[in-house]
C-alpha positions in Angstrom: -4.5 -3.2 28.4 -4.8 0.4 28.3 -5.0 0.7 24.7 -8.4 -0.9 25.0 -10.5 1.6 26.0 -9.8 3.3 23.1 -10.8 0.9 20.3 -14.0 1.7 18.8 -16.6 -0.6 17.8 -16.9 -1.3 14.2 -19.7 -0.5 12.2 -18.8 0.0 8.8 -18.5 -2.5 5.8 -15.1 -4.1 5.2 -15.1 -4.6 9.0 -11.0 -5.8 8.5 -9.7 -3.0 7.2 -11.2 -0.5 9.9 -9.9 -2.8 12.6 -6.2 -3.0 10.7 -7.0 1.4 11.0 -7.3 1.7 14.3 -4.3 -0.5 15.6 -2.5 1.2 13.2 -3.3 4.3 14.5 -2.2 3.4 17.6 1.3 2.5 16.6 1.7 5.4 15.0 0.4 7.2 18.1 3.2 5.5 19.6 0.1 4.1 21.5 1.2 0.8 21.1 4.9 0.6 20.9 7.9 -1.4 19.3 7.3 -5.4 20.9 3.8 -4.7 22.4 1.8 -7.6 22.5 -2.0 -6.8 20.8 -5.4 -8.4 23.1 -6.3 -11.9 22.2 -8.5 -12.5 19.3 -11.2 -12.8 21.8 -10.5 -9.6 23.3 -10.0 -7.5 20.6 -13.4 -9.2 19.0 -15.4 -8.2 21.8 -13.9 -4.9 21.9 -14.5 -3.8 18.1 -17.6 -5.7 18.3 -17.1 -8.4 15.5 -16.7 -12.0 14.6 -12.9 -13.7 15.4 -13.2 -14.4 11.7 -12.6 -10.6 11.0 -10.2 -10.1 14.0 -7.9 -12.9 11.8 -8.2 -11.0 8.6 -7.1 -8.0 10.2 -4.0 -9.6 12.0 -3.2 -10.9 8.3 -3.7 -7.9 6.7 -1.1 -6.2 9.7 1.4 -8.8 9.1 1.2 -8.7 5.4 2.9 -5.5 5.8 4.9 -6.4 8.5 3.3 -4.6 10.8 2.9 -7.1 13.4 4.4 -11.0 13.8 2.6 -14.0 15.3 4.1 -16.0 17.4 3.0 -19.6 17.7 1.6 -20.2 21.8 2.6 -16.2 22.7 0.2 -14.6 20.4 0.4 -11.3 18.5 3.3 -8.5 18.5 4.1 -5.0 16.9 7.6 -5.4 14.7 7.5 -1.9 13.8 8.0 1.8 15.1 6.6 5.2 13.2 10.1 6.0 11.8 10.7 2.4 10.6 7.0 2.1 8.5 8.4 4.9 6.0 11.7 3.2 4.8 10.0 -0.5 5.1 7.3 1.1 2.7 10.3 2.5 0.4 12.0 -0.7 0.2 8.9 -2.8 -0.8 8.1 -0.4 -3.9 11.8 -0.8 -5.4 12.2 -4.5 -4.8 8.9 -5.8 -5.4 7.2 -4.5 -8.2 3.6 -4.7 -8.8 3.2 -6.7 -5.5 4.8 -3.6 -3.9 2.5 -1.3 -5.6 -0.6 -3.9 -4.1 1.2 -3.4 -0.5 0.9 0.6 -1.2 -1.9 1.1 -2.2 -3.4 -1.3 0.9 -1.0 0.5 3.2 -3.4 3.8 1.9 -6.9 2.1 2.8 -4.9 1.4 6.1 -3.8 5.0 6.6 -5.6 7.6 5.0 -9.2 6.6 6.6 -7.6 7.8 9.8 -6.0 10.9 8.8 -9.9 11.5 7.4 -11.2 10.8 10.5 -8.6 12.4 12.7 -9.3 15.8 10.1 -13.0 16.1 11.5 -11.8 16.8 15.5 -8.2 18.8 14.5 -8.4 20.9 11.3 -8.5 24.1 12.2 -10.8 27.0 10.5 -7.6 27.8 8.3 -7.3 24.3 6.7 -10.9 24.1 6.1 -10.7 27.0 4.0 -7.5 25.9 2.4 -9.3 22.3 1.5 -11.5 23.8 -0.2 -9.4 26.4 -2.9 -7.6 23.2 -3.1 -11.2 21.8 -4.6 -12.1 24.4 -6.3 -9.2 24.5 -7.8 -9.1 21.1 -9.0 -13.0 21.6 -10.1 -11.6 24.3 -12.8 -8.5 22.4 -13.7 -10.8 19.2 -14.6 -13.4 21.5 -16.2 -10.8 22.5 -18.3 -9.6 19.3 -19.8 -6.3 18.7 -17.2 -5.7 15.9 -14.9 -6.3 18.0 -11.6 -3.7 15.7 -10.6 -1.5 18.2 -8.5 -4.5 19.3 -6.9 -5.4 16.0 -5.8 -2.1 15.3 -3.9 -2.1 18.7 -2.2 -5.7 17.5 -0.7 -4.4 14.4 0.5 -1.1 15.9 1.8 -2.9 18.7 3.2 -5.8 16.8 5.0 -2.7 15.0 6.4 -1.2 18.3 8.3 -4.9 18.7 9.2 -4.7 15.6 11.3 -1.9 16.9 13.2 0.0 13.9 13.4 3.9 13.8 11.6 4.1 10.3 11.2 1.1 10.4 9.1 1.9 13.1 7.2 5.1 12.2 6.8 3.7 8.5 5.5 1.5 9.6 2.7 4.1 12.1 1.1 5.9 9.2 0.7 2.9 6.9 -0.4 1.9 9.4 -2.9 5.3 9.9 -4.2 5.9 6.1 -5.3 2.3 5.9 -6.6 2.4 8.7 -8.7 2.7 7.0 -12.0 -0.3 4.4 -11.1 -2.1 7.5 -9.6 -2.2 9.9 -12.8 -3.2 6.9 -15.1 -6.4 6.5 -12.2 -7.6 9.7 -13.8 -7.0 10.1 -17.6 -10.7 10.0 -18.3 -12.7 12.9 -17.9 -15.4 10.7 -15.5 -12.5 9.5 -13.3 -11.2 13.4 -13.1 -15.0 14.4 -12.1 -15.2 11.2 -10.0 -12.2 12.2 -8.2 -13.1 15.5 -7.5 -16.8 14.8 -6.2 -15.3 11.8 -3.9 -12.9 14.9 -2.3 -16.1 17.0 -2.2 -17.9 14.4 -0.1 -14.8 13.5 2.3 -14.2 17.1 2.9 -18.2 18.1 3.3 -17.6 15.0 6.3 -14.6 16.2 8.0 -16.3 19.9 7.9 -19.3 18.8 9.5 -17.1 17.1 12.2 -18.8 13.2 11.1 -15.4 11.0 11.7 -17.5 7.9 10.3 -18.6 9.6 7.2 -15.4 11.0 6.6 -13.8 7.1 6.9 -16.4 5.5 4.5 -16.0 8.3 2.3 -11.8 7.8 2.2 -12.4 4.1 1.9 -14.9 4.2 -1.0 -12.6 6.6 -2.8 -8.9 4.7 -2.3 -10.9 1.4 -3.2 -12.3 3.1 -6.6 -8.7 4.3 -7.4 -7.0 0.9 -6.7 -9.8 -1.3 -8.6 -9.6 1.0 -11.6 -6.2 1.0 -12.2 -4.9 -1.9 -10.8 -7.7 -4.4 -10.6 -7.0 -5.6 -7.4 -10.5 -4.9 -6.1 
């Protein structure tokens, strides 16, 4: 398949979720489209470079948010295009309660890892700078007793435009938006606001320096930290 040549091999810890990453990239790429049928397990394991073991968490992870369906004998197939994984998202937040706030906050490690590592070849000179009030904005807010809370979300919707890809954007305004609640309780002590803002420091001093992988374990570490805190799924 042509989408082959451009899976990566992994390398990082929590070898699933980068896997569950990239292909999700690529359907929102419109890379791999509405009934495409993924590689074989074998395939894609020799492609990312991993066990079959990890390739299997990975398809479960994408059908746990009904990103993909298995068929029994014909194998693996996207059930989803980049306008339908907004509303899909929306619907599982209002009718599903804490399991839906689970399925968000995974949908995030899926997602925003991507948009960090798709910031270190497309933000231009302009969003650099503009990151970076952003931080030091939030450095003075926390310093002086607030949440930084609205300076958070601007980084995270702003290193979204950086990646220069709608559908991604578009996702985590809406991701952000239901988690709000969950997401200003992840911060009402003063070492999860300094946390917060040196995690953003770190991401944003990888997608300067143009280090995509970096940038990823940086994102992951950080949404993982959030979502074990609060929720203590992790």
């Amino acid at each position: 398949m042509a989408i082959q040549s451009r899976l990566q091999a992994v390398r990082k810890v929590r070898v699933y979720e980068e896997i569950v990453s990239q292909i999700t990239s690529l359907i929102l790429n419109g890379d791999l489209k509405l009934g495409d049928k993924l590689p074989s397990e074998r395939e894609l394991g020799e492609r990312f470079g991993v066990g079959r073991n990890s390739v299997r968490e990975a398809t479960r992870a994408l059908e746990s948010a009904n990103l993909v369906e298995t068929r029994q004998g014909e194998g693996t197939f996207v059930t989803v295009t980049p306008d339908t994984l907004v509303p899909a998202l929306s619907e599982k937040i209002s009718s599903e309660g804490e399991k839906g706030f689970h399925q968000l906050f995974e949908a995030r490690r899926i997602l925003e890892p991507q948009i960090a590592a798709l910031a270190t070849k497309r933000a231009t000179p302009a969003e650099l700078k503009r990151l970076s009030a952003i931080l030091t904005r939030q450095r003075k807010e926390v310093e002086a007793g607030g949440s930084g809370i609205e300076e958070d979300t601007e980084f995270h919707m702003t290193l979204a435009e950086a990646a220069k890809n709608e559908f991604l954007h578009r996702l985590v305004v809406s991701l952000l938006g239901s988690l709000r609640e969950l997401r200003e309780r992840s911060v009402r002590n003063e070492s999860d606001r300094i946390r917060s803002y040196e995690t953003h420091l770190k991401i944003l001093e990888a997608v300067k320096a143009g280090r995509e992988k970096d940038a990823v374990a940086n994102m992951i570490g950080h949404l993982l930290e959030i979502e074990g805190g609060e929720v203590g799924i992790e």
